[in-house]
PyMOL Python script that loads the backbone (N, CA, C, O; Angstrom):
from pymol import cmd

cmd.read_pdbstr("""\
ATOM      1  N   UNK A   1     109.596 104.436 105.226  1.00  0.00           N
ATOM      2  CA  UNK A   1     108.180 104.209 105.450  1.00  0.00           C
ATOM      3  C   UNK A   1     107.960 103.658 106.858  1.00  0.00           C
ATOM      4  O   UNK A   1     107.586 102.487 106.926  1.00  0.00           O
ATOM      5  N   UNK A   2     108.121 104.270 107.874  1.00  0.00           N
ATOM      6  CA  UNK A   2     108.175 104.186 108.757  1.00  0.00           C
ATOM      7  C   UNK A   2     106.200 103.410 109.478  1.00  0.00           C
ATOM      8  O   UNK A   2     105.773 102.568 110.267  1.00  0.00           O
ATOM      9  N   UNK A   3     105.909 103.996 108.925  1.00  0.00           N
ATOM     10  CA  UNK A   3     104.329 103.648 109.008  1.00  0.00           C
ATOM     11  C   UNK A   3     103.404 102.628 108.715  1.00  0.00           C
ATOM     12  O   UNK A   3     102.377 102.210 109.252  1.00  0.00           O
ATOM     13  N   UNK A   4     104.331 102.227 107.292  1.00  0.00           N
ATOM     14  CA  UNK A   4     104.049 100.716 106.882  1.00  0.00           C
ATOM     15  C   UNK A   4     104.936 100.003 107.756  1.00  0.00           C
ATOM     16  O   UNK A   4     104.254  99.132 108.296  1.00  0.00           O
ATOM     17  N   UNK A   5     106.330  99.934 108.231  1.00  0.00           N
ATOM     18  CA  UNK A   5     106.466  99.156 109.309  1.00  0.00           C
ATOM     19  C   UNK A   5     106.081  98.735 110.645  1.00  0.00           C
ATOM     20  O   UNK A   5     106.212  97.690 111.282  1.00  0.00           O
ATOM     21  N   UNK A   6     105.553  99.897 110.877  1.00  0.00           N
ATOM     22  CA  UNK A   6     104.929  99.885 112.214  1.00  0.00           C
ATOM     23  C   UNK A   6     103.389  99.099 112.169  1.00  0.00           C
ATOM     24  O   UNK A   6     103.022  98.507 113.184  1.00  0.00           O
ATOM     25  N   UNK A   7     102.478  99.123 110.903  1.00  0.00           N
ATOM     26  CA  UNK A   7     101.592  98.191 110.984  1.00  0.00           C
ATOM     27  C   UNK A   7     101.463  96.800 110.432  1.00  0.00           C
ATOM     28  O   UNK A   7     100.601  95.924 110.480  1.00  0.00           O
ATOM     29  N   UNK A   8     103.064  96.980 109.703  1.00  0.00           N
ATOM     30  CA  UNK A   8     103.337  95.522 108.958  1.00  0.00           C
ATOM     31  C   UNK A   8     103.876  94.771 110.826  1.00  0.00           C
ATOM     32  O   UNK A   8     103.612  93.592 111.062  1.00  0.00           O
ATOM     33  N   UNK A   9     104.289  95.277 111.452  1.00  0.00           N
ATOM     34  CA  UNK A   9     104.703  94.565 112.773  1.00  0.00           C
ATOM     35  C   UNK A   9     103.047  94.337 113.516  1.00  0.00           C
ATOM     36  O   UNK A   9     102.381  93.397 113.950  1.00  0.00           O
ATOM     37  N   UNK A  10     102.952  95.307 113.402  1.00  0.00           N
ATOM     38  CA  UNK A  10     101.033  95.094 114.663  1.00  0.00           C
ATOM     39  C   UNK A  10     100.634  93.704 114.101  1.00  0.00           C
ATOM     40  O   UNK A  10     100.496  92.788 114.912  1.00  0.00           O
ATOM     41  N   UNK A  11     100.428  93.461 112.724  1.00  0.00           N
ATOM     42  CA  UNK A  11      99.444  92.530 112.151  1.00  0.00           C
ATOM     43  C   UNK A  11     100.548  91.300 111.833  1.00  0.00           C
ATOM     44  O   UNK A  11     100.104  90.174 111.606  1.00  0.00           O
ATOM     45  N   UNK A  12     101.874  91.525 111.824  1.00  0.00           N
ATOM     46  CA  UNK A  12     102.501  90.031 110.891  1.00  0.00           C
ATOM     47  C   UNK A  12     102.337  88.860 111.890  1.00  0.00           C
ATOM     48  O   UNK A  12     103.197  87.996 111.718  1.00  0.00           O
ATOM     49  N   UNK A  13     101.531  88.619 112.811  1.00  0.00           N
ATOM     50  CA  UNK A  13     101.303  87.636 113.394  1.00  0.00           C
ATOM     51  C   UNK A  13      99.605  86.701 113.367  1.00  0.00           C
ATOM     52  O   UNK A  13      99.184  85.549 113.481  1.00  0.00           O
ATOM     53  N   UNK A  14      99.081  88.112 113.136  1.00  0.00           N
ATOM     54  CA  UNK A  14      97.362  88.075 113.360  1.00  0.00           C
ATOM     55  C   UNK A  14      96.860  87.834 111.626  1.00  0.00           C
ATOM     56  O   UNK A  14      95.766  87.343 111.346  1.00  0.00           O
ATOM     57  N   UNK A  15      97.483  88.105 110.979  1.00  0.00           N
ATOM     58  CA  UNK A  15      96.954  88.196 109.251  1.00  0.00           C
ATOM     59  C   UNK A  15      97.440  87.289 108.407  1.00  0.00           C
ATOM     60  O   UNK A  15      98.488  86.743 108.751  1.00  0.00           O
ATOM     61  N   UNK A  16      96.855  86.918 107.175  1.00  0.00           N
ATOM     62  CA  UNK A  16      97.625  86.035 106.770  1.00  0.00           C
ATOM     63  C   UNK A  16      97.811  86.698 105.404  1.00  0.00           C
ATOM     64  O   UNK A  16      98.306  85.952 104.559  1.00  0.00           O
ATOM     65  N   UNK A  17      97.483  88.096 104.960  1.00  0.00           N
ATOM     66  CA  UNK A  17      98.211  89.233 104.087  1.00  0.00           C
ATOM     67  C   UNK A  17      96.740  90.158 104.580  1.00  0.00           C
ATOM     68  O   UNK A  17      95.617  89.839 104.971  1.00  0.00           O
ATOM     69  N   UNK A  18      97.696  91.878 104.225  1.00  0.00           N
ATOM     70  CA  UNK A  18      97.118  92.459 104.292  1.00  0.00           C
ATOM     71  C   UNK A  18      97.261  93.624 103.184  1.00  0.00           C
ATOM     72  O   UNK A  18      98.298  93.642 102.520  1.00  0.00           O
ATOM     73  N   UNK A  19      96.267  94.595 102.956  1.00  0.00           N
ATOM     74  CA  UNK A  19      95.569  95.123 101.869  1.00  0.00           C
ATOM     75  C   UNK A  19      96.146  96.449 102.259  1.00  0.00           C
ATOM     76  O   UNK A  19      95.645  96.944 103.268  1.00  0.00           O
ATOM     77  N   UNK A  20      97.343  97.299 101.513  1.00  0.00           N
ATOM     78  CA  UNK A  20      97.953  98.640 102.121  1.00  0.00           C
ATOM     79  C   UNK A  20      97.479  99.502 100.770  1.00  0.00           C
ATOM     80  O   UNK A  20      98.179 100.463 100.452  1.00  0.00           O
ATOM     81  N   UNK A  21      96.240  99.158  99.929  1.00  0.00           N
ATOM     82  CA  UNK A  21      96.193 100.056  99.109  1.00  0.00           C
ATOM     83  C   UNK A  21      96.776  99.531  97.252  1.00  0.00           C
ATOM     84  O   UNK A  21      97.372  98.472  97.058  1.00  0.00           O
ATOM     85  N   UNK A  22      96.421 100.557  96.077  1.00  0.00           N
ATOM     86  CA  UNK A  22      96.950 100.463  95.152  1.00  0.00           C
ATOM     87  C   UNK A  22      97.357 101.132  94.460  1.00  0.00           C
ATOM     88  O   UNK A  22      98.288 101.868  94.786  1.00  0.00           O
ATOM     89  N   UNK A  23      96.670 101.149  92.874  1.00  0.00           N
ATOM     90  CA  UNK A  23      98.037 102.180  92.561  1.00  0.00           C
ATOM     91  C   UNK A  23      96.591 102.977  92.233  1.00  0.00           C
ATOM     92  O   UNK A  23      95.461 102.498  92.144  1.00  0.00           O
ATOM     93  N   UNK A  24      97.031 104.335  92.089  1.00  0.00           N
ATOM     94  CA  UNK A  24      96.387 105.600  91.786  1.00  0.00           C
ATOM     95  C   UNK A  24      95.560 105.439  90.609  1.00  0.00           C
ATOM     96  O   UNK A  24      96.050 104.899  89.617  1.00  0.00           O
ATOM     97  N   UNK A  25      94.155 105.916  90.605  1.00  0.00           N
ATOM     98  CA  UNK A  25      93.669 105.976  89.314  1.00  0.00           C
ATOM     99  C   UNK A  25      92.501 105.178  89.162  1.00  0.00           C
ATOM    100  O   UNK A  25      92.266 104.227  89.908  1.00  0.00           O
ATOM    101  N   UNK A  26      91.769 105.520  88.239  1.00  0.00           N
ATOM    102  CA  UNK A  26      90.725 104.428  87.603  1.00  0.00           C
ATOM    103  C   UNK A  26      91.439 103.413  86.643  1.00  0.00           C
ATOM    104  O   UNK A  26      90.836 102.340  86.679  1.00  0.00           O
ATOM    105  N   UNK A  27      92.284 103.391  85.980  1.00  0.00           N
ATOM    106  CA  UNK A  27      92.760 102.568  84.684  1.00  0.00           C
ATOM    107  C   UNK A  27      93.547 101.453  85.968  1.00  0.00           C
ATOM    108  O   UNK A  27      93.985 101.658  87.100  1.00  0.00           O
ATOM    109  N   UNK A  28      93.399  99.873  84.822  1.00  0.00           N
ATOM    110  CA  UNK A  28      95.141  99.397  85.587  1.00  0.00           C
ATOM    111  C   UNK A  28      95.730  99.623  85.031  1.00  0.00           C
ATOM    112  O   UNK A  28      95.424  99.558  83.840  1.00  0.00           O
ATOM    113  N   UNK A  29      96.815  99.991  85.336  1.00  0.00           N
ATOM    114  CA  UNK A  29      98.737 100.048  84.550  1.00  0.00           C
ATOM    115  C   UNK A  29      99.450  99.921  85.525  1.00  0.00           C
ATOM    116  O   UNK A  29      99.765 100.720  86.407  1.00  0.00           O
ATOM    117  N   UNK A  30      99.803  98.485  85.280  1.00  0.00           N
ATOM    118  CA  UNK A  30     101.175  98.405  85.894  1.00  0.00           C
ATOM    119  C   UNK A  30     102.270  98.576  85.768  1.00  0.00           C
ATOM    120  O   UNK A  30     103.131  97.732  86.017  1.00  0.00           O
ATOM    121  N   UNK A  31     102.484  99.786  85.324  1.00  0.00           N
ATOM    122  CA  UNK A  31     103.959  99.928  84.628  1.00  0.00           C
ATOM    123  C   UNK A  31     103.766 101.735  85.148  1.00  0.00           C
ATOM    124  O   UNK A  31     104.448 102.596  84.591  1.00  0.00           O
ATOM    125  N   UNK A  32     102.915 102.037  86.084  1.00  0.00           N
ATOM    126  CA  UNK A  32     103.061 103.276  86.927  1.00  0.00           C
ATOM    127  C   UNK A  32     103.819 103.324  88.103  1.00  0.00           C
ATOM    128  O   UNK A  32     103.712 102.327  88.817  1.00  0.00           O
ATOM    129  N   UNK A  33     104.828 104.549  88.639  1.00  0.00           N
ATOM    130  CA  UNK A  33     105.599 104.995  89.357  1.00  0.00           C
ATOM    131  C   UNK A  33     105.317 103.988  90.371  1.00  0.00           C
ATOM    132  O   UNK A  33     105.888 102.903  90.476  1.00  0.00           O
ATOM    133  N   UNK A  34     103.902 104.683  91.487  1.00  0.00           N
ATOM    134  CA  UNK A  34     103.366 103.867  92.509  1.00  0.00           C
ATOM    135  C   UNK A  34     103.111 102.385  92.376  1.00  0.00           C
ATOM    136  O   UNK A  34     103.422 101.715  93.360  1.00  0.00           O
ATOM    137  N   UNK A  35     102.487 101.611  91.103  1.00  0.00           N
ATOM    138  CA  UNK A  35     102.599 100.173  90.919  1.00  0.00           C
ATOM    139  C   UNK A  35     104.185  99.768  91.151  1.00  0.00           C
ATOM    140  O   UNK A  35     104.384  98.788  91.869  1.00  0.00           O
ATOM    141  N   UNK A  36     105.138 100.341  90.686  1.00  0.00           N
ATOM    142  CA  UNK A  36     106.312  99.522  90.865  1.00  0.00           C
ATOM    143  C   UNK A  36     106.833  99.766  92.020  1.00  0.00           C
ATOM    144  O   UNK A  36     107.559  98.928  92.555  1.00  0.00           O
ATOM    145  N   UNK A  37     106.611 100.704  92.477  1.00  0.00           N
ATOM    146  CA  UNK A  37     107.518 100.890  94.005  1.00  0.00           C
ATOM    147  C   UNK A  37     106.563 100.224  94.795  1.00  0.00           C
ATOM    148  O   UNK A  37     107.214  99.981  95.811  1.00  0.00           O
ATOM    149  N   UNK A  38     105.583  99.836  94.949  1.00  0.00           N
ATOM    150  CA  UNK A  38     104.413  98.850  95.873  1.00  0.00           C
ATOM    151  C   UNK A  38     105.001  97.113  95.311  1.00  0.00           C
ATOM    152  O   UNK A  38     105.148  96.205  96.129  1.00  0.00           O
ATOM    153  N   UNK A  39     105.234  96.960  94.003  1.00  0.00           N
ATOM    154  CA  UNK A  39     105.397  96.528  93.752  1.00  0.00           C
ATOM    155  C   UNK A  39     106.928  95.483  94.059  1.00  0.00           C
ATOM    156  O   UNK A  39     107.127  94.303  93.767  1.00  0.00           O
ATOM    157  N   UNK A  40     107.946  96.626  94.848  1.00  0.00           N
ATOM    158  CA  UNK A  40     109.179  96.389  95.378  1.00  0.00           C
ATOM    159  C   UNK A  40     108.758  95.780  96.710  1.00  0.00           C
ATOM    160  O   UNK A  40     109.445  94.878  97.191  1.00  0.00           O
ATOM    161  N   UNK A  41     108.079  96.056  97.098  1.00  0.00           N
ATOM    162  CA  UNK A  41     107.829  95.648  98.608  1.00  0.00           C
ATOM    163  C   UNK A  41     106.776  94.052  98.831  1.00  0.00           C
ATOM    164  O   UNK A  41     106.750  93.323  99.823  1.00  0.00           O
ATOM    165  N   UNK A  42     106.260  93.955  97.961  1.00  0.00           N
ATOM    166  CA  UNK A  42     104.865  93.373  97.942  1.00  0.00           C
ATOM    167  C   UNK A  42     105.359  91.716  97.459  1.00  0.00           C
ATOM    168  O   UNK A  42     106.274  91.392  96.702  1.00  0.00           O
ATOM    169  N   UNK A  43     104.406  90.872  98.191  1.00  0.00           N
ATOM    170  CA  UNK A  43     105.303  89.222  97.708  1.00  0.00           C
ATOM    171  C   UNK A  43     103.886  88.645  96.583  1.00  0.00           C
ATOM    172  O   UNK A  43     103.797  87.513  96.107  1.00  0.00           O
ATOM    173  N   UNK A  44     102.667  90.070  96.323  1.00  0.00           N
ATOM    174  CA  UNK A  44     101.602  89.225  95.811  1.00  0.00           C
ATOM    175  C   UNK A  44     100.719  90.329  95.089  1.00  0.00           C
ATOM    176  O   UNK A  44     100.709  91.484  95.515  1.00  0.00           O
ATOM    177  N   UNK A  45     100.109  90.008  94.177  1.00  0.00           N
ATOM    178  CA  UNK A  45      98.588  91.133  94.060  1.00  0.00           C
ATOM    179  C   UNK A  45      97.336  90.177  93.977  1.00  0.00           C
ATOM    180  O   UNK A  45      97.256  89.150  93.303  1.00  0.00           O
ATOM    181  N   UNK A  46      96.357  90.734  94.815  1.00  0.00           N
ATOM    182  CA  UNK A  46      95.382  90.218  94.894  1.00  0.00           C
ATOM    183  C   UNK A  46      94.405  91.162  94.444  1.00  0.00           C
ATOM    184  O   UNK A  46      94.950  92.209  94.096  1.00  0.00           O
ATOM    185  N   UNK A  47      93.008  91.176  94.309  1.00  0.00           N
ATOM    186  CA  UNK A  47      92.287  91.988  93.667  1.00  0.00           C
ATOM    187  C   UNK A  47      91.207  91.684  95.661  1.00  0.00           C
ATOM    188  O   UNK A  47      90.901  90.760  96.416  1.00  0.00           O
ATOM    189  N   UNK A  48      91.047  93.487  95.539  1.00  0.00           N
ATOM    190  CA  UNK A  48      90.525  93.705  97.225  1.00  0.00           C
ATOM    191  C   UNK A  48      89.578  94.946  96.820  1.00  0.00           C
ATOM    192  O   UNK A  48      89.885  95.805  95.993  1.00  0.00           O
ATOM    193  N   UNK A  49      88.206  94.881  97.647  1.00  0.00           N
ATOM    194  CA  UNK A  49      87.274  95.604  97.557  1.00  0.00           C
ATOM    195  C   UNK A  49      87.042  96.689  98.516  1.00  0.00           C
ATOM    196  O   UNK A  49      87.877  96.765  99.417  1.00  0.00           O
ATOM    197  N   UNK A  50      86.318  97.338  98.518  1.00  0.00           N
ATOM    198  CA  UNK A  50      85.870  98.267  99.500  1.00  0.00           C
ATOM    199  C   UNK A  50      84.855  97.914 100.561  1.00  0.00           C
ATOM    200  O   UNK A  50      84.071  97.079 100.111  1.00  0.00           O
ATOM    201  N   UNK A  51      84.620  98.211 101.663  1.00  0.00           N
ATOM    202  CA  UNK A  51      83.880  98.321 102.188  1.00  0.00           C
ATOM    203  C   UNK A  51      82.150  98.736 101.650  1.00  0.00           C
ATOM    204  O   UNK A  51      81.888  99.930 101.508  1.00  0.00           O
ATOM    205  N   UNK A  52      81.347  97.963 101.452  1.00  0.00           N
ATOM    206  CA  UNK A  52      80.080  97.952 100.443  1.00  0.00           C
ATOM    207  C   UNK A  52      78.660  98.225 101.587  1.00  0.00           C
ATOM    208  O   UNK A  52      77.515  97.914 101.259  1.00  0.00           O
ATOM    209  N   UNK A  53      79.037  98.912 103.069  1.00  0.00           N
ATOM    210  CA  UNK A  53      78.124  98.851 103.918  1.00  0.00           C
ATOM    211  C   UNK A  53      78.485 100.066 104.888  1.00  0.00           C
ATOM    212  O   UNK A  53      79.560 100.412 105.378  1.00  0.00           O
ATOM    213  N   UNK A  54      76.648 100.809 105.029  1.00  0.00           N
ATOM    214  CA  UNK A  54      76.837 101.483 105.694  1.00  0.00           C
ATOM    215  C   UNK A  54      76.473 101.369 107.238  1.00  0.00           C
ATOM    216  O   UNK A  54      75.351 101.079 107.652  1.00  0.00           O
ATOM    217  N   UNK A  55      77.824 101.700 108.203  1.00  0.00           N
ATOM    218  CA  UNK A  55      77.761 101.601 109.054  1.00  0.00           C
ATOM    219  C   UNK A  55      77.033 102.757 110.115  1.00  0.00           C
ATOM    220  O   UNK A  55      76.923 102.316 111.259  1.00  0.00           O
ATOM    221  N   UNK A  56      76.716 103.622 109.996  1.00  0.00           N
ATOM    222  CA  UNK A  56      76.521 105.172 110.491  1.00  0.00           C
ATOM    223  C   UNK A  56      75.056 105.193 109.541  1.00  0.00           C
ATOM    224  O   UNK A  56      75.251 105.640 108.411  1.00  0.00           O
ATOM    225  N   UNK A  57      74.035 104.897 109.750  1.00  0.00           N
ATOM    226  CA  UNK A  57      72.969 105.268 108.787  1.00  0.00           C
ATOM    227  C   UNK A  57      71.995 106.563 109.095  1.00  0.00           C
ATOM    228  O   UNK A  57      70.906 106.500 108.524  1.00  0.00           O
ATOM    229  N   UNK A  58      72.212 107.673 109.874  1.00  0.00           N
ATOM    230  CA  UNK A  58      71.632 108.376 110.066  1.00  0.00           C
ATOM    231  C   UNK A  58      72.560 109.487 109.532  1.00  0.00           C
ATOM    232  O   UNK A  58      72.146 110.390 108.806  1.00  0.00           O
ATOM    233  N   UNK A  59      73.621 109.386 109.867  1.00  0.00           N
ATOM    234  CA  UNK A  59      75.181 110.190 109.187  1.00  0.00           C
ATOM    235  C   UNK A  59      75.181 109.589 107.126  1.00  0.00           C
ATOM    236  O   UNK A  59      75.958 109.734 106.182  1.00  0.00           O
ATOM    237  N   UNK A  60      74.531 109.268 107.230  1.00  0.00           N
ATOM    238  CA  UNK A  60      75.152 108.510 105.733  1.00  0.00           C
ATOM    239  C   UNK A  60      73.611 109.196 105.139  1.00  0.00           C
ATOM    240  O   UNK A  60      73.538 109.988 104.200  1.00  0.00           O
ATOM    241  N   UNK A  61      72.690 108.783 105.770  1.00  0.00           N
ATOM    242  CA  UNK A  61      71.500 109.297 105.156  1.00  0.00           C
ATOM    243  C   UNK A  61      71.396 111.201 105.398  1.00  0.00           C
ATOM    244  O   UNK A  61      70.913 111.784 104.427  1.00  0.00           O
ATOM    245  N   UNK A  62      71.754 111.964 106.420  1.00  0.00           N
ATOM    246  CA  UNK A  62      72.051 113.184 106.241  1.00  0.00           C
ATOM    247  C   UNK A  62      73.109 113.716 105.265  1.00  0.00           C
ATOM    248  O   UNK A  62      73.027 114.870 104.846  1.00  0.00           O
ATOM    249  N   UNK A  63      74.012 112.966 104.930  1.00  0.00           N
ATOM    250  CA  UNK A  63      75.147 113.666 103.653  1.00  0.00           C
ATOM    251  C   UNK A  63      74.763 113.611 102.568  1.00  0.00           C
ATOM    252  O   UNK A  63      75.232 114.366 101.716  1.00  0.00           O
ATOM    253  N   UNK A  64      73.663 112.577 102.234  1.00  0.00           N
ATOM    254  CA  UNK A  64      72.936 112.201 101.028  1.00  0.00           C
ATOM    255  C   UNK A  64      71.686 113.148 100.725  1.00  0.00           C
ATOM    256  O   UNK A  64      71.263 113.331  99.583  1.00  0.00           O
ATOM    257  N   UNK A  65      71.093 113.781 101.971  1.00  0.00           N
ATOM    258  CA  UNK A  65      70.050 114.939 102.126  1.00  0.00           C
ATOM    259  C   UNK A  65      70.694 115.900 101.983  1.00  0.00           C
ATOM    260  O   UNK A  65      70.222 116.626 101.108  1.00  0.00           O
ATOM    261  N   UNK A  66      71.632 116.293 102.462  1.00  0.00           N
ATOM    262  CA  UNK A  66      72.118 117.811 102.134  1.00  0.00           C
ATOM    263  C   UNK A  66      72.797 117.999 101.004  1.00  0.00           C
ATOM    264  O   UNK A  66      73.163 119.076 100.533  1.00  0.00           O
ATOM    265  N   UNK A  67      72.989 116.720 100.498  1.00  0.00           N
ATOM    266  CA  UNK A  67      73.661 117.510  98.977  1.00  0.00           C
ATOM    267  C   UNK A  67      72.828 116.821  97.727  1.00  0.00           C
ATOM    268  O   UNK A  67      73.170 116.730  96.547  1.00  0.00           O
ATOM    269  N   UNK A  68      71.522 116.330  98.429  1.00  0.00           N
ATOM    270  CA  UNK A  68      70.355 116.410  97.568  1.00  0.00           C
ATOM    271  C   UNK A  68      70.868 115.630  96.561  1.00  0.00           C
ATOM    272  O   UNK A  68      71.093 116.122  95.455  1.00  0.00           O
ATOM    273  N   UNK A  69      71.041 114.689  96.760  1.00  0.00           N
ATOM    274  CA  UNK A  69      71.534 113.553  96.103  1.00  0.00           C
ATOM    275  C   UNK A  69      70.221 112.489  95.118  1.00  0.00           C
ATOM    276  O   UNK A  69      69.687 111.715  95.913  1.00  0.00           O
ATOM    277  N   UNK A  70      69.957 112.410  94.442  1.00  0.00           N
ATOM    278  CA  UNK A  70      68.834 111.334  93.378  1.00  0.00           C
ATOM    279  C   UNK A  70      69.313 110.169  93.658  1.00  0.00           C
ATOM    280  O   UNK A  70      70.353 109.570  93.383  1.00  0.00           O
ATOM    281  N   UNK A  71      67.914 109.839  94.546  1.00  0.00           N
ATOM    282  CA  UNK A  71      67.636 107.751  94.470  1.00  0.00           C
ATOM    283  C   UNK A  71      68.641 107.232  92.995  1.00  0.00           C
ATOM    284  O   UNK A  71      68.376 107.345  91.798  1.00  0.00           O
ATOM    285  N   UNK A  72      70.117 106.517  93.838  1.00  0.00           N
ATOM    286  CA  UNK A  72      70.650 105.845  92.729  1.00  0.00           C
ATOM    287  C   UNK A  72      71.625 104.477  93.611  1.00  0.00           C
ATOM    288  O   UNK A  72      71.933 104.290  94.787  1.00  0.00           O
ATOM    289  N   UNK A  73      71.860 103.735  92.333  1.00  0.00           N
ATOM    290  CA  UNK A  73      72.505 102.515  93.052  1.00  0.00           C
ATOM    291  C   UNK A  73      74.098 102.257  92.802  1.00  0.00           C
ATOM    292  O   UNK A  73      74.686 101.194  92.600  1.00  0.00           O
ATOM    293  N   UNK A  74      74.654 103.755  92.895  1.00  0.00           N
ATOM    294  CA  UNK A  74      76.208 104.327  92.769  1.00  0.00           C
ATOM    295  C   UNK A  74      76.632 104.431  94.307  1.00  0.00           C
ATOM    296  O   UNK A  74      76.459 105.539  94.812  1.00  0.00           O
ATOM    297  N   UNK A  75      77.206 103.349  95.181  1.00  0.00           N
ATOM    298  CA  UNK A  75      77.679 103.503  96.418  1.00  0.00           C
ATOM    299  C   UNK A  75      79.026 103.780  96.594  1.00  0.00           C
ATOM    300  O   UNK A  75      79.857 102.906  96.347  1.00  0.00           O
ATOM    301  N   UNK A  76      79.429 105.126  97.077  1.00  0.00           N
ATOM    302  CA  UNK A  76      78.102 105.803  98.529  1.00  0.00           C
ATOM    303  C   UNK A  76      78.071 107.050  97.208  1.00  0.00           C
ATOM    304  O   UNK A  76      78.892 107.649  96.513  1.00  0.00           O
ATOM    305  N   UNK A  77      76.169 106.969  97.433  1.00  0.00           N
ATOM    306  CA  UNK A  77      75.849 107.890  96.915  1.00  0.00           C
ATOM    307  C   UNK A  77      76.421 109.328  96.332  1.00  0.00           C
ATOM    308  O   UNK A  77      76.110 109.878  95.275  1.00  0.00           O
ATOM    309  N   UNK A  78      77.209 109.698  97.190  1.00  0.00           N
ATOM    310  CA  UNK A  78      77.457 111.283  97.669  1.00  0.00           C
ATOM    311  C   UNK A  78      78.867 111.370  97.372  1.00  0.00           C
ATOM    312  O   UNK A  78      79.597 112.287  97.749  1.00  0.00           O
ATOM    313  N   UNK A  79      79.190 110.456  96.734  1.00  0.00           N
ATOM    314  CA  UNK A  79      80.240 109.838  95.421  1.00  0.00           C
ATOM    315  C   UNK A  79      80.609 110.195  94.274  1.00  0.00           C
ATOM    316  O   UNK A  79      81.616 110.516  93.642  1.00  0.00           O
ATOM    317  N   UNK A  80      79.231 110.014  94.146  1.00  0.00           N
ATOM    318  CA  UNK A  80      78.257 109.447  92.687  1.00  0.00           C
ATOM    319  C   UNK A  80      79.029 110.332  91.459  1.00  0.00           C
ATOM    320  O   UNK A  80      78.263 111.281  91.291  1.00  0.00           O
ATOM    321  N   UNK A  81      80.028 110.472  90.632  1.00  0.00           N
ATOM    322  CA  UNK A  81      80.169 111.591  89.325  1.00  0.00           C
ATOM    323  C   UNK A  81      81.657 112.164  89.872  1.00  0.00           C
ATOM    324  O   UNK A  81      82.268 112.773  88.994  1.00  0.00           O
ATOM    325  N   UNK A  82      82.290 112.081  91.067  1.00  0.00           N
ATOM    326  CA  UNK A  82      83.445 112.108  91.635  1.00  0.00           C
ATOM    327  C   UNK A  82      84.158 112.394  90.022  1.00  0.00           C
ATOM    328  O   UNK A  82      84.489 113.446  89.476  1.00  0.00           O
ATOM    329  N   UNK A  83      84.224 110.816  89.513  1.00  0.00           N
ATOM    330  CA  UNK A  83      85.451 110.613  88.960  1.00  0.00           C
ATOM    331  C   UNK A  83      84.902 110.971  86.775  1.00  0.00           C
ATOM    332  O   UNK A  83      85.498 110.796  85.712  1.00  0.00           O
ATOM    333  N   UNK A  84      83.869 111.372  87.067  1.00  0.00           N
ATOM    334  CA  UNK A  84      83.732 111.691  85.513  1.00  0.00           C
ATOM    335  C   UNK A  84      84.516 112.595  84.926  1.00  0.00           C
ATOM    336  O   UNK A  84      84.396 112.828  83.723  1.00  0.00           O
TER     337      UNK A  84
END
""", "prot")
cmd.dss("prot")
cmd.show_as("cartoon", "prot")
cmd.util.cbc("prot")
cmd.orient("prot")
């Protein structure tokens, strides 16, 4: 994992932990492939959110127009039914 080292070095001075992701899926189970091999590497689990803000609001409000998206409070809109 050449990639996680290279940004576990950028930040192990500036951070005091950082957030490389979790395990796959809507459900928790920790007893999945990806939970345990994250799990080999990792000294902690914390529970980490998404980004809840749009930064680009003219870009965010055109993706939401073109795919004619219904006034709803499922963020980001254009989301919305992804995972049903």
């Amino acid at each position: 994992m050449v990639e996680n080292d290279f940004i576990l070095s950028i930040f192990a001075n500036r951070l005091n932990w950082l957030a490389m992701g979790g395990s796959a899926g809507l459900k928790i189970n920790g007893d999945d492939g990806l939970s345990n091999f994250k799990r080999g590497w990792s000294t902690e689990t914390r529970q980490s959110y998404f980004c809840g803000r749009i930064f680009d609001q003219v870009t965010y409000a055109e993706i939401v127009r073109v795919k004619a998206i219904p006034t709803t409070s499922y963020f980001p809109a254009y989301r919305r039914g992804e995972f049903e």
